[in-house]
N, C-alpha and C positions, 0 to 999 in steps of 0.2 A: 506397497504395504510394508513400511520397519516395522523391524520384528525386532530389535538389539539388544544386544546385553546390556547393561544399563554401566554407568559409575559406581562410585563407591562402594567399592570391593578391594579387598586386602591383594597384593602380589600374589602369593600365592593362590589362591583362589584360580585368577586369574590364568597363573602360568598351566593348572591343572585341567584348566576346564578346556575341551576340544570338540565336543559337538557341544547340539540343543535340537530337544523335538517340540513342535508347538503344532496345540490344534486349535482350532475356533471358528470365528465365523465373519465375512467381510460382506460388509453393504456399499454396494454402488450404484449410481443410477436407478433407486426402489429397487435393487436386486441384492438377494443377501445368498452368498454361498459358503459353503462348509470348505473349511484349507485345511492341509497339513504341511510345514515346515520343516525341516532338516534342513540344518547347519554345519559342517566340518571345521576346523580351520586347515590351512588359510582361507582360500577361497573353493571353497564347495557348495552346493544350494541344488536342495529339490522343492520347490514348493509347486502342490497338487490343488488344484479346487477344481469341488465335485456339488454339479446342481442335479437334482434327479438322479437321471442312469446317465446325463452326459459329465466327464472330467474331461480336463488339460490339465498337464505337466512341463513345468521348467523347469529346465537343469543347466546348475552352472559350474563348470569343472573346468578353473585354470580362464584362460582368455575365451574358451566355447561355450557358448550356452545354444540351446538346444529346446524342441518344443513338440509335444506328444499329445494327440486329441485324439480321444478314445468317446467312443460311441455304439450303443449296442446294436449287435447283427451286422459290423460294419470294423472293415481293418483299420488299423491304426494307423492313423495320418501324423507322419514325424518330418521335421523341417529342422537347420537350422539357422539362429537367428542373426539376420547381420546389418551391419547400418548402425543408427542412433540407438535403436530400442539396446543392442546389446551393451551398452554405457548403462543405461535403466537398470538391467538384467545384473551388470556386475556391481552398482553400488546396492541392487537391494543385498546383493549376498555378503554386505559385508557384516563383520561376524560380532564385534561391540558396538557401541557408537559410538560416532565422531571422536568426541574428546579419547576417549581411550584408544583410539587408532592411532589419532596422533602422537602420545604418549610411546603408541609401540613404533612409530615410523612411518604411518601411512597416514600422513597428513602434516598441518603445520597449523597449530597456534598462534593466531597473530596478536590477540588480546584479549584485556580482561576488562572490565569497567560494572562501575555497578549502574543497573538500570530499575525500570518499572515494570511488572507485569502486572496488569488490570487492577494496579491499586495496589501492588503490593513490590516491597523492594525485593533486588534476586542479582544475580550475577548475569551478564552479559559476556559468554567467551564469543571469539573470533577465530572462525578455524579456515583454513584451505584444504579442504580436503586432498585424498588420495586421486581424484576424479579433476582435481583444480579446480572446484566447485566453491565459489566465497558461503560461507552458511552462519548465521548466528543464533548461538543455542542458548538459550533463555534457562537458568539453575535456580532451583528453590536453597537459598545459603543455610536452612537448618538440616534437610534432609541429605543437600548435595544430589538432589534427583535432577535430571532435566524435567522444564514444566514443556517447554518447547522449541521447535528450528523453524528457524525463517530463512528461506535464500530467494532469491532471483533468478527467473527463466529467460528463457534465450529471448523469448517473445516479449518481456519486461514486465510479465507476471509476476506476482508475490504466491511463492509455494509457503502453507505454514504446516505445520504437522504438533500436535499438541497430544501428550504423555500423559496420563492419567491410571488412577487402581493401579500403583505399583504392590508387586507380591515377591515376597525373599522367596529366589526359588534357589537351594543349593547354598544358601550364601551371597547370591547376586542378587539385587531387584532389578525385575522388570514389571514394565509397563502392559498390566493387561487391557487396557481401554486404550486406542489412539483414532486421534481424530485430522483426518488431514482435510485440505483447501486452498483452493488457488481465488486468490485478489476473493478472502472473503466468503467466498462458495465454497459449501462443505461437498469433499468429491469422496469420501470414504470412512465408514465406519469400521475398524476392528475390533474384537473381542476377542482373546482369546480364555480358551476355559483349561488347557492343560500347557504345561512345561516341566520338560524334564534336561538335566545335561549328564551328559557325558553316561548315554543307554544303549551303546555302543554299536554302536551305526557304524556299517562296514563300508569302506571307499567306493565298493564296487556299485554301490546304490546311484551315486552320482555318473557313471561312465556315459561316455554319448553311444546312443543304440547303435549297435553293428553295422545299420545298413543305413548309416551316414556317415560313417568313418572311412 
């Protein structure tokens, strides 16, 4: 589920801004759960989704991410995570999008061209991400918004992920509607209903639990 800061934002802005908290609600599979988000930079991420009385927590702090299933009348089942999913786990925590990652160093621009989205003309960048992930982000040329990212999975599926209801939060817009899908099939609905940056979220939020360190 991206969650990113979006473009078009001034330096400053940017150089000032260090967290973001986001709530709302993701649909998968006909199942819709309530999340909460925290961001640090660089690379920090707690995101929580809570169905009922049951939650899970992820956390990513540095190259460890980490996974906490709480359940009433029953102790807390904590793991950490390792294999492919933690590549998953570190590009979602990353803290802008793409283009602006690459802009600070975590990534590489390979091109620009103008293209088509459903009819309508837009910018086509080419980025390699921090991940060595090829990805093309599809830009509305009035707003400078991304409309959306298209890349290729390992399996030679098309991942697309589509930006929608942007909201100036702070100076920055982001996208409160995203819609992603693989080769076509929509795999997720988000919505988010609250963001705030920089509400001072302390490091220690993110640490991996005691009794897996």
């Amino acid at each position: 589920m991206p969650a990113y800061l979006s473009v078009n934002s001034n330096e400053t802005i940017l150089d000032n801004t260090r967290s973001i908290r986001i709530a709302g609600e993701v649909t998968h599979g006909g199942i819709s759960e309530n999340f909460v988000l925290f961001k640090m930079r660089p690379d920090r991420m707690l995101f929580t989704l809570k169905r009922d009385t049951y939650e899970i927590t992820y956390g990513v702090i540095g190259p460890k991410v980490w996974r906490r299933v709480r359940a009433p009348q029953q102790e807390d089942t904590l793991s950490l995570i390792e294999g492919k999913e933690v590549d998953t786990w570190h590009a979602q925590a990353q803290f802008f999008d793409r283009i602006i990652e690459s802009h600070l160093g975590n990534g590489l621009i390979t091109g620009i061209e103008s293209a088509d989205w459903l009819g309508n003309e837009c910018l086509k960048v080419h980025i390699t991400d921090a991940h060595d992930q090829e990805v093309a982000i599809f830009i509305d040329p009035f707003s400078m918004h991304p409309i959306a990212e298209r890349k290729k999975l390992a399996n030679g599926s098309t991942q697309q992920t589509e930006f929608f209801d942007y909201h100036d939060v702070d100076g920055i817009p982001i996208p409160f509607h995203i819609i992603a899908s693989i080769d076509n099939k929509v795999t997720t609905h988000t919505r988010i209903e609250r963001a705030a940056l920089n509400t001072g979220i302390v490091s220690r939020l993110f640490e991996v639990p005691d009794s897996l360190r």
